[in-house]
N, C-alpha and C positions, 0 to 999 in steps of 0.2 A: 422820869428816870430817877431811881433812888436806890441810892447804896441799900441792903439789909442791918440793921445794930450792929452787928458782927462783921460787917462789913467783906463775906464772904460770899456773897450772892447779888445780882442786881437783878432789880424789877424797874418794867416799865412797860407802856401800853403800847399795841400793834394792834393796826386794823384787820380784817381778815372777812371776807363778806357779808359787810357791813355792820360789824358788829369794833366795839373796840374792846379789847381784853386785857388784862391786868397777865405777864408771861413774868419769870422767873427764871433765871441762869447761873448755874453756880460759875463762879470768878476763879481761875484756876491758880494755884497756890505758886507757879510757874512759869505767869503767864509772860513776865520779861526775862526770862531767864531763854538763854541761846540754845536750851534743851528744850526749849517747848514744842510737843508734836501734836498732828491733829488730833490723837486719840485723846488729851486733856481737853479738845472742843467740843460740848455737846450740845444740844439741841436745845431753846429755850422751850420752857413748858407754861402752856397755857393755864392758869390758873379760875379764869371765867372764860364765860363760854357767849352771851347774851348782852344785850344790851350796850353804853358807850361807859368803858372805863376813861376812868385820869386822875394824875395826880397819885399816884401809889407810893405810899413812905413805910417805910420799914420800920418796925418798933421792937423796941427788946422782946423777950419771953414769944418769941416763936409767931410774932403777930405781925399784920399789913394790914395799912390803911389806906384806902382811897373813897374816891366820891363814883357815882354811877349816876346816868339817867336812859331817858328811855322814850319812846313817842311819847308815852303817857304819863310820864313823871320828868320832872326838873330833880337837878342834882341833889343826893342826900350820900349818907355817909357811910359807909359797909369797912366791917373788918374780919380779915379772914386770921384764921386760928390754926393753926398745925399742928397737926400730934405728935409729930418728929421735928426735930429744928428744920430748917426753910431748906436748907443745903441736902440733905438727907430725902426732905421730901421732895424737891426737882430732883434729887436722882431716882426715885424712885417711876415708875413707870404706872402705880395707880396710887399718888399720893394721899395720904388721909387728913382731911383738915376741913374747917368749917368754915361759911361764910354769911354774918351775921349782920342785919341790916340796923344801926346804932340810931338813925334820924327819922323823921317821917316829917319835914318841913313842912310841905303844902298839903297833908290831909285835909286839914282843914277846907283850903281852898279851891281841891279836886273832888270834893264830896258832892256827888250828886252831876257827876261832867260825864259823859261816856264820851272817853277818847278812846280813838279808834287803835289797836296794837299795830296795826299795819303787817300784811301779807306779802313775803318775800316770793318774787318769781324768779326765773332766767329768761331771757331768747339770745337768740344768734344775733350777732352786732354782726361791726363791717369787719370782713377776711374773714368768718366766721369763729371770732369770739366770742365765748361766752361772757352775757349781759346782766348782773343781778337789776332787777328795779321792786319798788313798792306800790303795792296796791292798797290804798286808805280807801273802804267805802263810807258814803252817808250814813249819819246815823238813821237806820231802822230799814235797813239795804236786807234785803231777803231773795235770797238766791235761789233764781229759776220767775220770778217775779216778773210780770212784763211792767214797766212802767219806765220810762227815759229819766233820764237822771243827768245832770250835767258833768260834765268829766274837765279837768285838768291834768295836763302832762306839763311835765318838771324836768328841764335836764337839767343837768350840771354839768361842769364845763370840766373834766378830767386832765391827765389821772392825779391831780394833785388834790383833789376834793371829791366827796363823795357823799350821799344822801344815805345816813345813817339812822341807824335804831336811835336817835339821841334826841333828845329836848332840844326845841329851838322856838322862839319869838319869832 
């Protein structure tokens, strides 16, 4: 969770099928005042879309920083860039702005690894919810392949935790 410079907008992450995202909300100039109506409430907007955001800080000239990872990468550092100041562009409905990846910490040490991205599915759960889970194959898995392969299933114990696109030991 972090103010913007301007201190007109908050950012902070949300999960959203299984992914975490960097969202964006302008702060309404109103918001203690006994006139405030819902029409000054609007929508936060997703800023990423992929991968496990966190840690998003606000920087002057139009900028946000946070860290990302991913099955296949451990945390590095991404800043996004706006063509219009932050406030302007969550109002807007196809904001325009860049998102620039600043680190590349473990190249070195992922060089030559095939990790797997991991394949999002659904089924029906119980009362007939929808269930996202992940399918990680072996490496050198080829589809349509007859050969047994050993399988692992993973639950996690909900809904406060959830097996994410995110780095983990």
């Amino acid at each position: 969770l972090s103010f913007a410079a301007d201190d007109a907008a908050l950012t902070f992450t949300a999960g959203e099928h299984a992914h975490i995202k960097v969202c964006g909300i302008e702060i309404p100039k109103e918001v203690f005042s006994s006139k405030t109506s819902t029409e000054h409430h609007k929508k936060p907007l997703a800023l990423t879309h992929g991968h496990a955001a966190s840690a998003p800080k606000g920087l002057p000239n139009n900028r946000l920083l946070f860290s990302q990872s991913s099955l296949t990468s451990p945390n590095d550092v991404f800043l996004i860039t706006f063509t219009d100041d932050l406030v302007a562009s969550l109002n807007n409905q196809k904001p325009s702005y860049k998102v620039e990846r600043i680190t590349n910490f473990t190249e070195t040490q992922l060089k030559g690894k095939t990790l797997e991205k991991g394949e999002r599915f659904w089924f029906k759960g119980a009362e007939g919810k929808d269930v996202q889970g992940w399918a990680l194959k072996p490496t050198g898995w080829k589809e349509g392949r007859k050969k047994s392969v050993p399988v692992v299933l993973l639950i996690h114990g909900g809904p406060q935790g959830a097996w994410e696109d995110q780095w983990s030991t």
